[in-house]
Backbone bond lengths (Angstrom), bond angles and torsions (degrees), N, CA, C in turn:
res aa  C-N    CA-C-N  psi(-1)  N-CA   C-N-CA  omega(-1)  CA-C   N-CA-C  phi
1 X - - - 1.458 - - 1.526 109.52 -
2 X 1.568 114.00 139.07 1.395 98.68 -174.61 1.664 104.63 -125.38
3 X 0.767 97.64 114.72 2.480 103.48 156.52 1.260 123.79 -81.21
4 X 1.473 94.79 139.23 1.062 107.15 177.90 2.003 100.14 -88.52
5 X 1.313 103.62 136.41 1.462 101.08 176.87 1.093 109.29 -105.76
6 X 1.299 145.70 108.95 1.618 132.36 -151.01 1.701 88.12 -107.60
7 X 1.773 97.17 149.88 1.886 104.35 158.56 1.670 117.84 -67.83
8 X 1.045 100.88 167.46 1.487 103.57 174.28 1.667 105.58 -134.77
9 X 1.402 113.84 155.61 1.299 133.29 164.66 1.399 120.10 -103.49
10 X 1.746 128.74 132.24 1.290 108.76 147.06 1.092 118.25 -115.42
11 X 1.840 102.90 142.06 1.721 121.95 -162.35 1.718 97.91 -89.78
12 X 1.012 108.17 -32.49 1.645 110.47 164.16 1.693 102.44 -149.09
13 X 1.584 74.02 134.00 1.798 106.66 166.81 1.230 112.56 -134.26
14 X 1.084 122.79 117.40 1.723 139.96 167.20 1.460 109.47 -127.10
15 X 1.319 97.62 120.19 2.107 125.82 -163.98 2.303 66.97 -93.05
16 X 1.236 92.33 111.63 2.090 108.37 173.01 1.914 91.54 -73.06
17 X 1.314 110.96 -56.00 1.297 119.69 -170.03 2.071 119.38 -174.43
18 X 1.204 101.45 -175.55 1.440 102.64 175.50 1.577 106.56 -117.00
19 X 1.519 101.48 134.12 1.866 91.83 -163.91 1.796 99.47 -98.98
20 X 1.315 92.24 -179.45 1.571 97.60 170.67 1.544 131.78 -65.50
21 X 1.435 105.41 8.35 1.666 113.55 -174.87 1.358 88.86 -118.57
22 X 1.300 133.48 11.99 1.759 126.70 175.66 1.245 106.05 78.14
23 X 1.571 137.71 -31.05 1.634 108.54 174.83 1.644 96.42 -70.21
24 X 1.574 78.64 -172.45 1.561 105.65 169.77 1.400 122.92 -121.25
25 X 1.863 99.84 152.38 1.660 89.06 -158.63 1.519 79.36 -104.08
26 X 1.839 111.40 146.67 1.551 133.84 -168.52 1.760 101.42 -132.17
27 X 1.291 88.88 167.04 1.505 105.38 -179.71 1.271 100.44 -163.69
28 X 1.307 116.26 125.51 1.455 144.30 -144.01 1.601 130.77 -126.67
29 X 0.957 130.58 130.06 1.524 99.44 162.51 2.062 98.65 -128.21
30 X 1.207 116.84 121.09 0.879 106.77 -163.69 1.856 109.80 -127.70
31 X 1.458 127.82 141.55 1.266 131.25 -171.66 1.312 103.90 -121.93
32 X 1.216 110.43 166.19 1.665 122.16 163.08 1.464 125.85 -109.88
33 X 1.327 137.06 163.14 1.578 114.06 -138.33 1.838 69.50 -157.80
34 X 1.711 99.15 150.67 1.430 118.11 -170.04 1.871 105.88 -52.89
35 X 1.745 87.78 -34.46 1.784 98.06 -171.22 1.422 103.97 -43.13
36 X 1.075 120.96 126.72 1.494 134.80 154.62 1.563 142.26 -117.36
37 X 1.443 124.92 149.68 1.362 113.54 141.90 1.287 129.42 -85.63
38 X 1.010 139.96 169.09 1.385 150.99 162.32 1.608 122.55 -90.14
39 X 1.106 89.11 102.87 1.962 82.79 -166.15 1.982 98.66 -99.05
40 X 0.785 134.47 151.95 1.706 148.10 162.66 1.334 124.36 -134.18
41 X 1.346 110.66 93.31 1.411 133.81 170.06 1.676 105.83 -72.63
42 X 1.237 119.86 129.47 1.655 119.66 168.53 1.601 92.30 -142.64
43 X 1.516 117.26 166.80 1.215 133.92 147.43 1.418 124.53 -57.17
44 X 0.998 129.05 129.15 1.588 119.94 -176.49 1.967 100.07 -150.45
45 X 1.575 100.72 171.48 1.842 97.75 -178.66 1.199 120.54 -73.11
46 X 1.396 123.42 -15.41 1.241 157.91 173.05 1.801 140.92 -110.17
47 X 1.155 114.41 141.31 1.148 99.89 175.84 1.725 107.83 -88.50
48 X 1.529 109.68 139.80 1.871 103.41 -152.68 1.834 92.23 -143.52
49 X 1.224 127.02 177.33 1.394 141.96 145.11 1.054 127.09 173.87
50 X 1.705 102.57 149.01 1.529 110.82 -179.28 1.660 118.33 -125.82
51 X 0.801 105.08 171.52 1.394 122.01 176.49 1.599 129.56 -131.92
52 X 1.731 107.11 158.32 1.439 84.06 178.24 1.490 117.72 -95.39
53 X 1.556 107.80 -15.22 1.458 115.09 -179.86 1.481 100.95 -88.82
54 X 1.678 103.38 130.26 1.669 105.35 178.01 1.218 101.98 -89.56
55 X 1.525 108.61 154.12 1.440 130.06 -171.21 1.100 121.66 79.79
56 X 1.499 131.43 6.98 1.109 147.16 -179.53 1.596 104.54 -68.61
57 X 1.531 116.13 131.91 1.698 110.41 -166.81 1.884 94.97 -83.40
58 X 1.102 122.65 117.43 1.162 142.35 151.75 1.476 117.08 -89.69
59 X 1.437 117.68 70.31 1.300 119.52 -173.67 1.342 105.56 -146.39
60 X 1.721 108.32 177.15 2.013 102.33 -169.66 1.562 113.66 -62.64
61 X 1.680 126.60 6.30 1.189 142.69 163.39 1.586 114.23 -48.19
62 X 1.684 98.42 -51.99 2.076 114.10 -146.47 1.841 83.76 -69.28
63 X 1.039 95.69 -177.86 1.554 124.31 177.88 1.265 100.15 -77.61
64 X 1.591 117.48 -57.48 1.578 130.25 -173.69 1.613 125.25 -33.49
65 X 1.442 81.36 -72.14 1.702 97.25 165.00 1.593 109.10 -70.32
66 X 0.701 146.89 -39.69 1.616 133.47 168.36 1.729 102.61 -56.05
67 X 1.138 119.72 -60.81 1.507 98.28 176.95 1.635 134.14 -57.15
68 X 1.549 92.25 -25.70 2.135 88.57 175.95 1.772 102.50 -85.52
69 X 1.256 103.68 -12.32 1.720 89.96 -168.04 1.907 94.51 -83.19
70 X 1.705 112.79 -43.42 1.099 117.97 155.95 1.608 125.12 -28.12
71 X 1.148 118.57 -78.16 1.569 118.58 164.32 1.203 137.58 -46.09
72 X 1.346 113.89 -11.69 1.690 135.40 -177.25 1.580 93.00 -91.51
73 X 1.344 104.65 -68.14 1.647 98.90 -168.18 1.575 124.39 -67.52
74 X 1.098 119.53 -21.03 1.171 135.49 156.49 1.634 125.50 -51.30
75 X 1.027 95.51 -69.16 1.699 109.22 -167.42 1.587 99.93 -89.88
76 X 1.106 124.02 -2.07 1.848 125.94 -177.27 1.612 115.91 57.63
77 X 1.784 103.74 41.60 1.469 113.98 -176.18 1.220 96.98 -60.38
78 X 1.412 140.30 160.39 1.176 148.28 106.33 1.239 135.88 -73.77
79 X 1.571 111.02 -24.89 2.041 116.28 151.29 1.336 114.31 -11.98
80 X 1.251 109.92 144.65 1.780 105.41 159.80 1.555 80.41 -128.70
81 X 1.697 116.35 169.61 1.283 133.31 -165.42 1.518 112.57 -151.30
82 X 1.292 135.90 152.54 1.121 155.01 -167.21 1.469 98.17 -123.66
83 X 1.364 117.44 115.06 1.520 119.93 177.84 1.696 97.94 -104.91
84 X 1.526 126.09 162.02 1.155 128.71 149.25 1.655 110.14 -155.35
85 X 1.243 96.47 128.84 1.606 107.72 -171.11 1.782 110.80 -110.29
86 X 1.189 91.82 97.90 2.084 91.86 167.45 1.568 98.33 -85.65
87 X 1.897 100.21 111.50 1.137 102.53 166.11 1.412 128.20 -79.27
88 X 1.251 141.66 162.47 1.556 157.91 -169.70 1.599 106.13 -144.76
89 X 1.235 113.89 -50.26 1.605 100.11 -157.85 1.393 97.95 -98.50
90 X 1.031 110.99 147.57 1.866 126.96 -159.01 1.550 82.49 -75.46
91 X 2.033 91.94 162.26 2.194 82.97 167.43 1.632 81.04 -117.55
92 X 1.562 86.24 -160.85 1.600 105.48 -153.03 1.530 122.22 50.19
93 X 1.352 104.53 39.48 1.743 110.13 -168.25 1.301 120.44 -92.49
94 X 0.935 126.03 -34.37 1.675 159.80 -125.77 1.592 101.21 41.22
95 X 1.346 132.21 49.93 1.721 120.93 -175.80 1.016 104.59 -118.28
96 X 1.456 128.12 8.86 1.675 147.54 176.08 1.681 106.43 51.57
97 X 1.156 112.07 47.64 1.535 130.58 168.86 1.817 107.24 -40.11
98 X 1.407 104.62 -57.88 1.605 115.29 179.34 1.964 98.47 -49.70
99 X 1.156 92.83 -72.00 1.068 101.21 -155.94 1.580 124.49 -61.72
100 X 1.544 108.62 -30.28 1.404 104.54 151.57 1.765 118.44 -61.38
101 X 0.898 97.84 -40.68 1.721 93.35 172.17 2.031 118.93 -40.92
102 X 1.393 96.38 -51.36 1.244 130.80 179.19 1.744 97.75 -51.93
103 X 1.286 111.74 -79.08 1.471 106.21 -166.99 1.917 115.90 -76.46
104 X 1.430 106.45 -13.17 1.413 101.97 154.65 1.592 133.61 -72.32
105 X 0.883 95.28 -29.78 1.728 105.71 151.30 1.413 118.82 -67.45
106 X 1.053 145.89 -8.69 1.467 145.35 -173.11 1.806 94.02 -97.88
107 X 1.710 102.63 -56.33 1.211 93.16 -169.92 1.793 109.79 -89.94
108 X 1.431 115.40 12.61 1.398 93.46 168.76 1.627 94.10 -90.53
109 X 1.182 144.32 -31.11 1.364 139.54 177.81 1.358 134.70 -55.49
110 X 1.873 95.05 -35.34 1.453 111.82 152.45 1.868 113.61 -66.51
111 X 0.752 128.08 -73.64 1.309 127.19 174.00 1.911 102.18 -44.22
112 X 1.128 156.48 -66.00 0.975 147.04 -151.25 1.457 121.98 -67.72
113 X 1.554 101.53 -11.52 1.842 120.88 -164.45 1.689 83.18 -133.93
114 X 0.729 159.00 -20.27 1.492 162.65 162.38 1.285 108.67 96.69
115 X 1.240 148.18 27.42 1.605 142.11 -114.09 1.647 91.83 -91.58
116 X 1.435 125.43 -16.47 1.667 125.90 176.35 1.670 99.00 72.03
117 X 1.274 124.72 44.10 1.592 115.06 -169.89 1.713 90.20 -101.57
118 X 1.537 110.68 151.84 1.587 110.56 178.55 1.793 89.98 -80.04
119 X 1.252 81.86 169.52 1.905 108.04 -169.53 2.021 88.15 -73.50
120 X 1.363 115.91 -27.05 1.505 125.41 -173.59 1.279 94.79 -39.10
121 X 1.266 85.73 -69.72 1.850 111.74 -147.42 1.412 92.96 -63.78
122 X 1.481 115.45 -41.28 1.774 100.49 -153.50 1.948 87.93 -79.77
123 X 1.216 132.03 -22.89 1.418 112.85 -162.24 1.577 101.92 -83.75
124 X 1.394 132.75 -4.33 1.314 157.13 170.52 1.167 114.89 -53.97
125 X 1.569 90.30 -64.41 1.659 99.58 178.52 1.275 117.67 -79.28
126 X 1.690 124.45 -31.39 1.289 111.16 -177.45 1.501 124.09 -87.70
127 X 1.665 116.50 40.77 1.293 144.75 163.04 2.051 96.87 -59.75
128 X 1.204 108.37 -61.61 0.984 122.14 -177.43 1.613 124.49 -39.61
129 X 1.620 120.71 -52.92 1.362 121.32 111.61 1.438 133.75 25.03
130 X 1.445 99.81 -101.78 1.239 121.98 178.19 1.122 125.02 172.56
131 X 1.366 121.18 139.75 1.357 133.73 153.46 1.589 117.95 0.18
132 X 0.832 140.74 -104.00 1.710 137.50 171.03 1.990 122.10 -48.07
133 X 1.369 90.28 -1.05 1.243 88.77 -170.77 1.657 136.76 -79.62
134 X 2.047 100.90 -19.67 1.199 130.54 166.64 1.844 107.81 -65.36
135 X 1.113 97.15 -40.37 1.727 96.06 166.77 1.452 121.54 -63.84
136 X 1.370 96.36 -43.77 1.252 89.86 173.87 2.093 148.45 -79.51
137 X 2.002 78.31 -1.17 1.480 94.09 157.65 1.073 134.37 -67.97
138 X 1.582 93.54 -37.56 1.719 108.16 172.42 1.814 116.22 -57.40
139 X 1.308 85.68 -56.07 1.378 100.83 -175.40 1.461 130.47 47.23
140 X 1.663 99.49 66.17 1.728 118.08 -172.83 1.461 98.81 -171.40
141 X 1.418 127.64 158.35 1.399 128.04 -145.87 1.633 84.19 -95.11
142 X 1.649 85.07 127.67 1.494 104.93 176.71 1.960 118.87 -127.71
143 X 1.330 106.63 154.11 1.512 94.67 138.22 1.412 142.16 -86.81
144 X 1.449 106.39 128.12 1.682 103.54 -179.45 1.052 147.10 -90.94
145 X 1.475 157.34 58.52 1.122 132.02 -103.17 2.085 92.77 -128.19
146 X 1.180 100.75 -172.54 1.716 115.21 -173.84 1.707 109.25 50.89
147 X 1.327 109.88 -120.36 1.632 94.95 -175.01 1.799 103.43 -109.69
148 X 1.177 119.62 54.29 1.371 117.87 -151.36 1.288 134.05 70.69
149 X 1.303 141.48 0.95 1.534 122.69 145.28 1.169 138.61 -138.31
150 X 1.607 98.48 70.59 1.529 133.76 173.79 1.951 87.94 -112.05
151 X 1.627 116.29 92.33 1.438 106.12 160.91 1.272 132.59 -114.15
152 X 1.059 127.60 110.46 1.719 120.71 172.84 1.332 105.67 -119.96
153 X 1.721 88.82 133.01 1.562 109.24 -172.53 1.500 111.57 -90.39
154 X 1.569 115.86 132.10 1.106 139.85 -168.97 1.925 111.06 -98.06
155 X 1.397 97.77 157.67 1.891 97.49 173.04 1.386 95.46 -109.68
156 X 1.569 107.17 129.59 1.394 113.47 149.71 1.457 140.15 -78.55
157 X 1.214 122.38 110.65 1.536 100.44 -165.09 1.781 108.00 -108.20
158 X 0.943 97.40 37.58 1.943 108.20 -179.78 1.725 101.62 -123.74
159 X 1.917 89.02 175.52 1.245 103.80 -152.72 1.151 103.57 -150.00
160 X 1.326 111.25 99.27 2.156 106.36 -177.93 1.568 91.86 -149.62
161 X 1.448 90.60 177.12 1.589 117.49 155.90 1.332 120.83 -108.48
162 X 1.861 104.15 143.37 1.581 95.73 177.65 1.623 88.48 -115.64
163 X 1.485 93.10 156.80 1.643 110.90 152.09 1.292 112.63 -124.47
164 X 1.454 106.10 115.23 1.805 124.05 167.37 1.827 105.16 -67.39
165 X 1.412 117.87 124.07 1.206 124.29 169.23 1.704 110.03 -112.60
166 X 1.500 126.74 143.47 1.648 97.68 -175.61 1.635 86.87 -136.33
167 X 0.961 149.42 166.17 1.370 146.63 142.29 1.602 112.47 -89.22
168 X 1.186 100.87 172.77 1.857 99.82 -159.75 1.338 102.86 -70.54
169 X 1.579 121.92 -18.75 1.568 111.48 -151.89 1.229 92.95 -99.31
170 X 1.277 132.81 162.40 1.384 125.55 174.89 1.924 108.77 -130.38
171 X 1.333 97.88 162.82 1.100 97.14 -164.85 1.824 106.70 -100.16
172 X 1.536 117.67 135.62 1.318 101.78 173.81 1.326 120.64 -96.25
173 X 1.469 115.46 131.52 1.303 137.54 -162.26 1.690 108.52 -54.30
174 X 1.641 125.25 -38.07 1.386 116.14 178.46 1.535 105.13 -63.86
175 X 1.536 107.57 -42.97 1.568 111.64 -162.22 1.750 107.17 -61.34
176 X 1.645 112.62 -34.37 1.441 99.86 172.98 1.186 129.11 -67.39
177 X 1.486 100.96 -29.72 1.732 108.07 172.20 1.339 135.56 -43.48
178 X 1.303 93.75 -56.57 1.855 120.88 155.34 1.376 123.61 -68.11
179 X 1.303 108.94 -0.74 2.010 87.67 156.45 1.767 102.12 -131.50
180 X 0.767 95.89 63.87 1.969 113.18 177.02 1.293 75.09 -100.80
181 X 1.864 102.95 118.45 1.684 104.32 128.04 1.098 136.54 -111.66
182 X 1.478 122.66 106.24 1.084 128.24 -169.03 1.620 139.95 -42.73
183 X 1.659 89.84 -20.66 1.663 95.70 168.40 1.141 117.65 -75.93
184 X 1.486 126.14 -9.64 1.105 133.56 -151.39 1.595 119.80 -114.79
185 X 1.630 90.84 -46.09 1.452 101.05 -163.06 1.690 121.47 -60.86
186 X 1.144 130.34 -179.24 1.446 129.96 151.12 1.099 128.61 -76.31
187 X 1.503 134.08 141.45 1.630 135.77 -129.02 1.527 83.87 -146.41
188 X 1.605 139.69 61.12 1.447 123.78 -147.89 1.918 101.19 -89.08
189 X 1.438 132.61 163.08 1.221 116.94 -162.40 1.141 86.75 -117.91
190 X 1.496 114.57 139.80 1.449 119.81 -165.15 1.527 93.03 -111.44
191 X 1.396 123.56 2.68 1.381 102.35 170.35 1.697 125.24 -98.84
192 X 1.799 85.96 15.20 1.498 114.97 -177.72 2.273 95.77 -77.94
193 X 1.239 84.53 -61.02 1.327 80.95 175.26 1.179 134.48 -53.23
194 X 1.417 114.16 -55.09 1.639 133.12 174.48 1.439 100.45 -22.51
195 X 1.576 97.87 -56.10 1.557 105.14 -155.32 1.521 113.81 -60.71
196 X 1.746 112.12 -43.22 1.296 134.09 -151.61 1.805 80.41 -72.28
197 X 1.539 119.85 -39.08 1.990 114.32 -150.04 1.429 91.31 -75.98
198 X 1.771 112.85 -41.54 1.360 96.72 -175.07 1.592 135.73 -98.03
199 X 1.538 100.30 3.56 1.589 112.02 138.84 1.471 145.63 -61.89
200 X 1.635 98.77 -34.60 1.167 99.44 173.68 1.866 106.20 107.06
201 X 1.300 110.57 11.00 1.738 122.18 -149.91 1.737 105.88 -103.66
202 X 1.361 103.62 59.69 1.168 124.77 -166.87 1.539 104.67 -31.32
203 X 1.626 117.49 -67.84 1.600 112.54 -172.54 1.638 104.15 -71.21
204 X 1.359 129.54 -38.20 1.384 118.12 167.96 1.651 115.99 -41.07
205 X 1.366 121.37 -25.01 1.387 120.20 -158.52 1.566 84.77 -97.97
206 X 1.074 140.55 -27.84 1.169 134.89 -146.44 1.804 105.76 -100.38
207 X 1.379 100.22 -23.22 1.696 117.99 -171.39 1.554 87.52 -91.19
208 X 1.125 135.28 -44.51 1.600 139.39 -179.65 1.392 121.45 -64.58
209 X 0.962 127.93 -6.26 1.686 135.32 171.92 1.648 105.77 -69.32
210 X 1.399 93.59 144.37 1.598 117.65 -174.64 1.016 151.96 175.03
211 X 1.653 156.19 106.91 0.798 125.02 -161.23 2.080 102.03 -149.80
212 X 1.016 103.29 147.25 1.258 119.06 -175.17 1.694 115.20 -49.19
213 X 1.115 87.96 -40.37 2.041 94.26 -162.33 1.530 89.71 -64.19
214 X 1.362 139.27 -21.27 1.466 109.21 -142.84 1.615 83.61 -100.90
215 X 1.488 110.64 30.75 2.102 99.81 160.09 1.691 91.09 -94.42
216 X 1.271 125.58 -47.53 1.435 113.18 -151.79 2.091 93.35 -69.33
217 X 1.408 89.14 -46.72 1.781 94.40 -169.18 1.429 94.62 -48.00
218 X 1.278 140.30 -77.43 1.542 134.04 -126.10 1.999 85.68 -73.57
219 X 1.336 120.92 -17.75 1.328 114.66 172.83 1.919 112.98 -61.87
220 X 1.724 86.84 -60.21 2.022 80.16 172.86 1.404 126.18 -85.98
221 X 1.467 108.46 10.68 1.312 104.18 161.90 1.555 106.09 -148.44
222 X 1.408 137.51 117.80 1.479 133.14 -147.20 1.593 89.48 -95.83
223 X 1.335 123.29 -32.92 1.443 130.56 -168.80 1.525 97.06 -67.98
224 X 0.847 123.54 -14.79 1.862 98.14 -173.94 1.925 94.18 -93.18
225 X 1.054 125.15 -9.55 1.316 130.94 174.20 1.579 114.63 -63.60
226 X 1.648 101.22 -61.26 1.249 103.24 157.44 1.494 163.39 -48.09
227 X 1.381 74.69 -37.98 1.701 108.98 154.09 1.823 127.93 -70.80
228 X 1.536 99.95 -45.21 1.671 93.56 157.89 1.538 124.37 -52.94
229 X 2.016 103.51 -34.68 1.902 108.45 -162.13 1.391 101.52 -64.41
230 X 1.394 89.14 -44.89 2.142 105.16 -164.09 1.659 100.32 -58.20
231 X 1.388 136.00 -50.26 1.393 138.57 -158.04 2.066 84.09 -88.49
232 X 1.032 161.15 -65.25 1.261 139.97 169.42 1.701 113.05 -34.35
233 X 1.271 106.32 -35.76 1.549 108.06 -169.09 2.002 100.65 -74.51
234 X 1.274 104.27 -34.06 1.382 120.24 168.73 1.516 120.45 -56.79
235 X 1.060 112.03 -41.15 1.943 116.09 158.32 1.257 89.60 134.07
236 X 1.636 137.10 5.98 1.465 119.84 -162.20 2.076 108.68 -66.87
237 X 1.357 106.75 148.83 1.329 75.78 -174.30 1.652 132.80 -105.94
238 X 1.272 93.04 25.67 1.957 115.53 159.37 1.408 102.03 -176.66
239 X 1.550 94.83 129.12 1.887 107.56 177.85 1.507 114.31 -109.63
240 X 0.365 138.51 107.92 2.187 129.91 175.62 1.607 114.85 -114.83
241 X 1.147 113.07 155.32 1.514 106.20 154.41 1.463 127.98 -89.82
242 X 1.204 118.69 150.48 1.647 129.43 178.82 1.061 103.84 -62.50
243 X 0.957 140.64 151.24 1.598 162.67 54.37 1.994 78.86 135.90
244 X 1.509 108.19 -103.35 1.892 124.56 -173.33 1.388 94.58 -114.64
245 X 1.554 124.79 13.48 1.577 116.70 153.17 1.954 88.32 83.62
246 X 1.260 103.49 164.89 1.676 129.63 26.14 2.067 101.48 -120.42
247 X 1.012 111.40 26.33 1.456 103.10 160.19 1.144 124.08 -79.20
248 X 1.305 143.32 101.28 1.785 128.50 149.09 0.948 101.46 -83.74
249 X 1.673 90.04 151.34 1.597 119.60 -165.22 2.151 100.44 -129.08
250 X 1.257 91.18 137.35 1.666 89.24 -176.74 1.563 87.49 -126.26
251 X 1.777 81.56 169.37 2.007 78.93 -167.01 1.595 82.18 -161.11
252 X 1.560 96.74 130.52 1.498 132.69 173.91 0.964 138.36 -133.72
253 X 1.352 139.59 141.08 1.569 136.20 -172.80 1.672 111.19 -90.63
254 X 1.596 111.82 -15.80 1.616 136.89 155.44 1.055 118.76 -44.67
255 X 1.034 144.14 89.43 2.123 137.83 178.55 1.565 101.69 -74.22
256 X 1.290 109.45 -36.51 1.519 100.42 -172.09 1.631 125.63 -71.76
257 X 1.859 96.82 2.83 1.295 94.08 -165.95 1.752 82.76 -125.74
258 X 1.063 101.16 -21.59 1.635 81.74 161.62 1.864 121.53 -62.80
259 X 1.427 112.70 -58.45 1.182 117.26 157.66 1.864 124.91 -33.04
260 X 0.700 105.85 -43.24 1.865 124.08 176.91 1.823 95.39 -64.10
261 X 1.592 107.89 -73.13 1.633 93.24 173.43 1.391 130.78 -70.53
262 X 1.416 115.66 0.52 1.313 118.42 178.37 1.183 112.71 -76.17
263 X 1.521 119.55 -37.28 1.517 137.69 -162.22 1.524 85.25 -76.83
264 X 1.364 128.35 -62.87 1.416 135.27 -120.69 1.853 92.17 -81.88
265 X 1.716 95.59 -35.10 1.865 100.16 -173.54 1.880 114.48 -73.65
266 X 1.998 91.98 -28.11 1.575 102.74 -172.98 2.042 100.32 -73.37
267 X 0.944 110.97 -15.11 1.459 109.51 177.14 1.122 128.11 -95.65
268 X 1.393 96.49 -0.56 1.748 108.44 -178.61 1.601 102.80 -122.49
269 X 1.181 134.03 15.29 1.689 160.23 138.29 1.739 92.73 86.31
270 X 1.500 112.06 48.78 1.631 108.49 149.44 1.237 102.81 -71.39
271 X 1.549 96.44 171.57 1.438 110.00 177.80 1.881 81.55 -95.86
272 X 1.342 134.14 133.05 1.320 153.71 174.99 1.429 118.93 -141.41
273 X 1.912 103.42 133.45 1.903 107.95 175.02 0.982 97.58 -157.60
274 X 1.348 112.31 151.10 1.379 138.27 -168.35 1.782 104.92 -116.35
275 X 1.387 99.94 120.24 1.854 107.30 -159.90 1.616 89.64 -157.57
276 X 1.597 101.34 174.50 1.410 134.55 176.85 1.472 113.97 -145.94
277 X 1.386 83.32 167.84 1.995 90.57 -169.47 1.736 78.77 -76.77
278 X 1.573 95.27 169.82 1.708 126.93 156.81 1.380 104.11 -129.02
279 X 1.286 91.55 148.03 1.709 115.72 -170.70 1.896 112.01 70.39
């Protein structure tokens, strides 16, 4: 059986605060984007996996294996399974590449054994997982709230193109966490957005984008800064970074100027794709 593991964007991210258990409590508005991996769940005598990128850590670390060992102990599988993941979406992205991997495996296992579990329960449990990963069960533009699995799914009623831009270096997600200053940072209101996607309020949606991390990121990485100025300077008409970076994503109702920055980033050896939300 094969999934599609789609990337995701967030159009607003606001870090609310850091709680007394060390995460942080967030509020989100988050979509899924055509970009995918290819995940393939089968039955096999063994529990096994491959990949297409070598050296890739396939260990009790990945998302992968946390979700079949997850689904085994849970549900009292005795299955063993053969995973294989053709990757697409770069890591260190903020586009939660792992983690869609992660919850497409839950539901190709659910679907492959038929287990009849609601999408509730299973995006509940695969908190455990990870952080982005309950969203990504859902997998349709939602709000996110607490540390990722608080989801309610939202209607989009707009219509653009995005272009994902990433630079090679990537940013690590604990290290941005830890240099948030809170007096400082941007606090963006995600019920600014909500409103604008499910109105239909194209430049309202576009003035409402935001997200906190990209004070600590554009500090450990100055190039994704640059990369937001240049694609505004380009006419796009709202750029942000994903999630803890290092992808910015610009988004236009223009094709010809998506094409224009697509060419201009693919010749200068970003990693660059041209996609849309689903749902």
């Amino acid at each position: 059986m094969k999934i599609e593991a789609h990337a995701k964007v967030n159009l607003s991210l606001n870090v609310v605060r850091k709680r007394d258990d060390g995460y942080h409590e967030l509020e989100m508005i988050m979509v899924p984007l055509t970009l995918h991996d290819d995940v393939t769940v089968e039955l096999s005598e063994q529990d096994s996996y491959s990949c297409n990128i070598e050296g890739l850590a396939i260990d009790e670390s990945n998302t992968v294996v946390k979700a079949v060992k997850l689904m085994k102990d849970t549900y009292g599988i005795k299955e063993h399974f053969h995973v294989h993941m053709e990757k697409h979406i770069p890591m260190q992205a903020g586009l939660a590449g792992g983690s869609a991997d992660g919850a497409a495996v839950m539901k190709g296992i659910h679907a492959l054994l038929d287990l009849k579990v609601p999408i509730s329960e299973l995006s509940m449990l695969s908190k455990q997982v990870g952080a982005d990963v309950p969203f990504c069960v859902y997998d349709t533009p939602a709000v996110v709230k607490g540390i990722g699995e608080d989801v309610t799914p939202i209607n989009c009623q707009l219509d653009f193109e995005i272009l994902l831009v990433k630079p090679q270096e990537g940013v690590p997600t604990g290290k941005a966490f830890s240099m948030i200053d809170f007096q400082t940072c941007e606090h963006p209101d995600y019920r600014k957005v909500q409103h604008a996607m499910e109105t239909g309020d194209y430049k309202a949606f576009c003035e409402s984008l935001g997200n906190t991390l990209e004070q600590p990121a554009f500090q450990i990485v100055p190039l994704i800064k640059d990369i937001k100025q240049e694609l505004l300077g380009m006419g796009f008409d709202g750029v942000l970074m994903s999630g803890s970076g290092s992808t910015v994503f610009a988004i236009s109702k223009n094709h010809a100027l998506i094409e224009e920055a697509y060419h201009k980033y693919d010749k200068e050896g970003y990693f660059v794709y041209k996609t849309k939300i689903i749902g």
